[in-house]
N, C-alpha and C positions, 0 to 999 in steps of 0.2 A: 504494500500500500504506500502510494505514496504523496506527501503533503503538498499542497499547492500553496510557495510564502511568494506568491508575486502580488505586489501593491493592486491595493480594491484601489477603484477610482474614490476619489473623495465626490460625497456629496453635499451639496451647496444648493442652500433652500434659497430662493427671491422675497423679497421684502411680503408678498400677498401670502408664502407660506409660513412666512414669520409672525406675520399677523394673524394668521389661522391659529399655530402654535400658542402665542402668547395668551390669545383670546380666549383658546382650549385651559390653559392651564389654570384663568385667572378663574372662569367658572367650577370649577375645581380647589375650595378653599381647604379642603379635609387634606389635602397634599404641600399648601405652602403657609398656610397662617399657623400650623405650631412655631413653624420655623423663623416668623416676624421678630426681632430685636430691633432697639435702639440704643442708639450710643450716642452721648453729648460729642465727642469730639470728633463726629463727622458723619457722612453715610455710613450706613451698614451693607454689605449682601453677604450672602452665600451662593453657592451653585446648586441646581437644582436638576435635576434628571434630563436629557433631553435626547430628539434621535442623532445618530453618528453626523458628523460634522457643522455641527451647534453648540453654542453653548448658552444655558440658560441661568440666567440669576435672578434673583430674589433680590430687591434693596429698599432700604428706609430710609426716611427723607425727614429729618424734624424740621421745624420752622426755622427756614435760613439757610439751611444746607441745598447745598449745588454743586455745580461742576464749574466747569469754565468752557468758552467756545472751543469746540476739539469734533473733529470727524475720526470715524472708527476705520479710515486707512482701505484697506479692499474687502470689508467687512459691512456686510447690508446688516440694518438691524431693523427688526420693532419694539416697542416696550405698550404694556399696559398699565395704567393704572385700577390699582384694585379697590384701595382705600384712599382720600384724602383728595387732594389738590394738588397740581404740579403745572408750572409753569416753562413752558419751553419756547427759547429767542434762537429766531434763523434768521442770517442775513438776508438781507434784499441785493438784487445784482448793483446797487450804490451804494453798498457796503453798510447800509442802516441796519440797526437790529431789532425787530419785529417781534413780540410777546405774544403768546397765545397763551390763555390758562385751556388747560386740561383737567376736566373732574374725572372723577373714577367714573370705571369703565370705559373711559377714551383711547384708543389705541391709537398710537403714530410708528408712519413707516421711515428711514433713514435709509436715503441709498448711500452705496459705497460712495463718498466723497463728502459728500453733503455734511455740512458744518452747521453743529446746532451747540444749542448750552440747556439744561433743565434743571430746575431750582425748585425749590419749596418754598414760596412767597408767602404763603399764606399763615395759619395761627393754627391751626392742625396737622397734626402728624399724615403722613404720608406713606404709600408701598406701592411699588410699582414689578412688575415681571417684564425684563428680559433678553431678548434673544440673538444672536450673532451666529450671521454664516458667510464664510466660513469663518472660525473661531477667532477672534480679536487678538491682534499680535501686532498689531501699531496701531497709535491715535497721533494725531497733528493736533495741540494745542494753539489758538490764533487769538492773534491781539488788534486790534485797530491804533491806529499810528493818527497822530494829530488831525490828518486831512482827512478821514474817515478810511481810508484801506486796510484791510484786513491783509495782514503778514503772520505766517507760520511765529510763531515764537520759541514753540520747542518740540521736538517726533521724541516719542517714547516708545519703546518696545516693551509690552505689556501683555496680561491674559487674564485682565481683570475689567471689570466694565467702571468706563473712566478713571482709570488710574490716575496719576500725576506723578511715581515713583518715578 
């Protein structure tokens, strides 16, 4: 008998299966709210189950906490919110930064490139689910410079959702 070790293709879901994903798991509380923590000194997540080349996380969000404007590198994402409130700022192509709030049960898609930021503006705690394919291994953090354009500021090689390490 003999084993077959030649590399499986990687599979790589598009933002609509992401969003199927996310939306699936969020309806499904008995599998991620044991798992809900908060932590004063910043978000929290863990990893959560997901099919092969995905990766799924769990995060919290207290009043204040956020990320910074960063795109997830060759990584499409969706995220749900499950509980609370979350506000998420995308450029406009004149480099302004545009605010949406997001209540729970909102899902948003992120293609691979696309530069967002998402915050917890509000006075309530927050949880949101998710999802990266294929699995997050660089984000572009981006700054606006005086004249409004947004410049790279720092690439980080990461496998955590929004990192900054």
């Amino acid at each position: 008998m003999s084993i077959d070790l030649s590399p499986r293709p990687t599979i790589t879901l598009g933002v609509d299966e992401l969003r199927a994903l996310t939306r699936s798991l969020a309806a499904q509380p008995d599998l991620w709210q044991p798992l809900v923590r908060f932590q004063e000194s910043g978000r929290w997540w863990t990893r959560l189950d997901g099919p092969p080349g995905v990766d799924v996380w769990l995060l919290s969000w207290l009043p204040s906490q956020g990320t910074e404007l960063h795109d997830h590198g060759a990584s499409a994402a969706a995220f749900t919110i499950v509980t609370g409130t979350l506000t998420e700022v995308r450029p406009t192509d004149d480099g302004s930064l545009v605010p949406q709030q997001l209540p729970a049960d909102r899902t948003q898609t992120v293609d691979p490139g696309d530069r967002h930021d998402v915050l917890n503006t509000g006075t309530e705690p927050a949880v949101s689910i998710h999802a990266y394919s294929p699995p997050l291994t660089r984000m572009t953090y981006w700054a606006t410079t005086p004249d409004g354009t947004l410049v790279p500021s720092r690439t980080v090689d990461t496998d955590e959702p929004e990192s900054d390490k």
